[in-house]
Each structure stands twice: as C-alpha cells, then as structure tokens.
C-alpha positions in Angstrom: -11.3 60.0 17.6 -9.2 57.1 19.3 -5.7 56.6 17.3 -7.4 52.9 17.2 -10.4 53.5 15.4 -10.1 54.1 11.6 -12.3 56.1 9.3 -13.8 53.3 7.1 -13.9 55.6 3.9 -9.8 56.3 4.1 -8.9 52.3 5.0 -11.0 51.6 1.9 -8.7 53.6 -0.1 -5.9 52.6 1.2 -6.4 49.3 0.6 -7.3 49.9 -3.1 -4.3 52.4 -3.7 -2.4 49.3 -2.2 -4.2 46.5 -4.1 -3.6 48.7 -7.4 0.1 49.1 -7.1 0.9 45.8 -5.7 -1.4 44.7 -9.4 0.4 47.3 -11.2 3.9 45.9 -10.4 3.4 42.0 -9.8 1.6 42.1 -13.7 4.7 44.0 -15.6 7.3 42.1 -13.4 5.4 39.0 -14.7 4.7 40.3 -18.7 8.9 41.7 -18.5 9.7 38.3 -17.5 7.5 36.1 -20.0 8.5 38.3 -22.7 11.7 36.6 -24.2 9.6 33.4 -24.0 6.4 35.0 -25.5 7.6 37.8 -28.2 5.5 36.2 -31.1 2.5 35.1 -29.3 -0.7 36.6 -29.6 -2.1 38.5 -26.6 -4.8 36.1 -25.2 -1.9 33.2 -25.1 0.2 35.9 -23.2 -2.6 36.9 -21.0 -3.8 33.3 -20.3 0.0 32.3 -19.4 0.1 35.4 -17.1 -2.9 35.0 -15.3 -2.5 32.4 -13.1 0.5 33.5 -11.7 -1.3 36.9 -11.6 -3.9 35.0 -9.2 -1.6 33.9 -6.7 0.3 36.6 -5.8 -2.9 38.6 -5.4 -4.7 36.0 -3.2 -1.2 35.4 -1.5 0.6 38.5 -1.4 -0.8 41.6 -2.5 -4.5 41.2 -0.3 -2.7 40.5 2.7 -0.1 42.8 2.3 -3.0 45.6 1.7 -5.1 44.3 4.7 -2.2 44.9 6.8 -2.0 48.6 5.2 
C-alpha cells in the first residue's frame, strides 16, 4: 500500500477519536467557564446557554481540525 492511500476504516476512527476529544474539551472549558455565572440555574438553562457556543467551535474548529487528522 502507497504511504498516500489511507485505510478508510482507521481515518474513520481517527476522525472520531479526534471529533470526541476536541467535544470532550471545548464542552467542560465552556461549562468551567459559565459556571460562576450559572451555579443556581437548572441544567436545561445551562445546557441551552452552552450549546451554541458548543456548535461553533465544532462546525469551526474541531471538524476541520479532525479532517486534517
């Protein structure tokens, strides 16, 4: 096999491995910071202030990141 062709099966899993721990780390950096701001609110207020931010650095950040992996 050509050091330019990749096994689909192993990309796929690199990507997710990557996708997970870029998702893994950009939601906790996001609930550590929002938590002085958020201590008393109820989850789904927490989550719904979380999410969008959550969004963007997926679509922005991590997928790209992990296509490049």
């Amino acid at each position: 096999m050509s050091p330019l062709v990749r096994r689909p099966i192993l990309a796929r899993i690199r990507f997710l491995a990557v996708a997970m721990l870029g998702a893994y780390l950009i939601l906790n950096l996001l609930l550590a910071l929002l938590s002085p701001l958020t201590a008393q609110w109820p989850t789904p207020a927490v989550t719904a202030l979380a999410v969008p931010p959550m969004v963007l650095a997926m679509v922005y950040l991590v997928i790209p990141l992990a296509r490049r992996a």
